[in-house]
C-alpha positions, 0 to 999 in steps of 0.5 A: 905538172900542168893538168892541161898538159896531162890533159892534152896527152890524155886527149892525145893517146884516146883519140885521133890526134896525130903526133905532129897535132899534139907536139904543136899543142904542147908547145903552145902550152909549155911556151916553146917547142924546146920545152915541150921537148923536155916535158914529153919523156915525163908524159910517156911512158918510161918502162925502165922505171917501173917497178920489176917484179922478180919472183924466182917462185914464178913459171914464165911462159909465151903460149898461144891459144885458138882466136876467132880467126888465128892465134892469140899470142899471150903470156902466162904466169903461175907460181911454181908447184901450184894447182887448182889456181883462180885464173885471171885474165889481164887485159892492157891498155890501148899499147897492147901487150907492153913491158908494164902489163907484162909486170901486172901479169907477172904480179897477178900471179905473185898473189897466187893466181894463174895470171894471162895477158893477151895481146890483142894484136895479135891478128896485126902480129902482136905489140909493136915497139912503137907506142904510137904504132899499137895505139893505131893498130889497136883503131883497126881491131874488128870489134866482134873478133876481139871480144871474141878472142879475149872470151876464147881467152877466158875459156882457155883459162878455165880447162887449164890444168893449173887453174880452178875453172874460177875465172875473172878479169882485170883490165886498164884504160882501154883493158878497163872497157874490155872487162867490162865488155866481158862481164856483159858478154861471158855468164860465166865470169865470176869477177871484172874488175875495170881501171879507168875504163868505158862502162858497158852499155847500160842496155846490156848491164842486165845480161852481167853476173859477175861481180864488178870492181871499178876504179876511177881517177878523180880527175879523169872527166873523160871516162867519168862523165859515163858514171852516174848512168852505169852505177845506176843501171847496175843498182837497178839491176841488183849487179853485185858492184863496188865504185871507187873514185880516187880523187885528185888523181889521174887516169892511168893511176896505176901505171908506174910507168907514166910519171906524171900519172902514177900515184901510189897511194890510189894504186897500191889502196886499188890494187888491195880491193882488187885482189880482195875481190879476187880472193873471195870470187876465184879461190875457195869453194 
């Protein structure tokens, strides 16, 4: 497909643009409303095609813990008979808690660990159905309250009965600024590992003490442009860090939903490095 397509759509799902705006532009770039039509289900995402992770070995449960002004709605995840578990907080992309970002959960925790993804809707009642709905919905989260709702998050991770008291985190796109957001924010976390996502204020990186994953799609100019500034604040720093650009490849690489933006190779190769860094900072002594 037509990286200005791609491009558009990336455009189009981080930032204001209406739905109407961007069919228009489509069009103009595939030649016709018709085919810009036939194009879009390429560009969305399509959960029936994604990889379903079946694990009869795994406890599935919808739970609710303390916000910072309400309950938080999350799904938890931990293999069968299992303690003293490294915990890892799964933050989605800016669709909230999604049928894909289930199946991450769910994946996390096939690798043995007590994996929880939080909705950050949940203040508005939780994820929509409607993608363009929690896209806009997530616009309208306070800030503050939501960092502190995925920090309470952490917390209810570590006293679980299950875990380890070990805690990382591991977030896409929008998820990906949100780890590292709490790298920044929880002295605690011993682990973030951030997809394609904003990088922390360069400020604040001297407050971080976990060790930093991050991966990157090649041709994802948008959020790589804030690169060059981060990795050098976090080498002045002395921060514990591993940067991976895959090139040739797009944002949301590691979404096997998106069609047109999944790319195996990068996903399944970032995929291993993150559960490396897993391994060696949430389980063990």
């Amino acid at each position: 497909m037509d990286q200005k397509i791609i491009t558009l759509y990336d455009e189009y799902t981080h930032s204001g643009i209406s739905r109407k705006d961007f069919m228009k532009k489509l069009a103009i770039l595939t030649g016709s409303t018709a085919l810009a039509l036939s194009v879009l289900p390429l560009l969305e995402n399509n959960y029936a095609s994604a990889t379903e992770i079946n694990d009869d070995n795994l406890i599935l449960e919808n739970i609710t813990y303390p916000g910072a002004d309400g309950e938080m709605k999350a799904f938890l995840v931990k293999p069968k008979g299992k303690k003293h578990l490294g915990c890892v907080l799964v933050i989605h992309e800016n669709r909230g808690l999604n049928p894909h970002t289930i199946e991450v959960t769910k994946r996390v925790a096939s690798e043995g660990y007590l994996a929880m993804g939080v909705d950050a809707l949940s203040p508005f009642g939780g994820t929509p159905e409607d993608e363009d709905k929690a896209r806009e919905l997530i616009g309208k989260l306070d800030p503050e309250k939501n960092l502190q709702n995925y920090l309470k998050g952490l917390d209810y991770l570590r006293k679980h009965a299950d875990g380890n008291g070990k805690a990382g985190c591991v977030g896409f796109c929008w998820g990906g600024g949100m780890a590292n957001k709490l790298a920044v924010h929880d002295p605690k976390l011993r682990a973030a590992v951030a997809y394609y996502g904003s990088q922390a204020k360069t400020e604040d990186v001297p407050k971080i003490k976990a060790s930093i994953m991050l991966h990157y799609a090649g041709l994802d100019e948008r959020i790589n442009a804030g690169i060059p500034a981060y990795e050098e604040a976090l080498k002045n720093n002395h921060i514990d860090y591993k940067l991976f650009i895959y090139d040739g490849v797009n944002h949301a690489f590691n979404n096997d939903s998106s069609p047109t933006r999944y790319n195996e190779t990068a996903a399944k190769l970032a995929w291993e490095r993150t559960m490396g860094l897993f391994k060696d900072k949430l389980t063990g002594k």
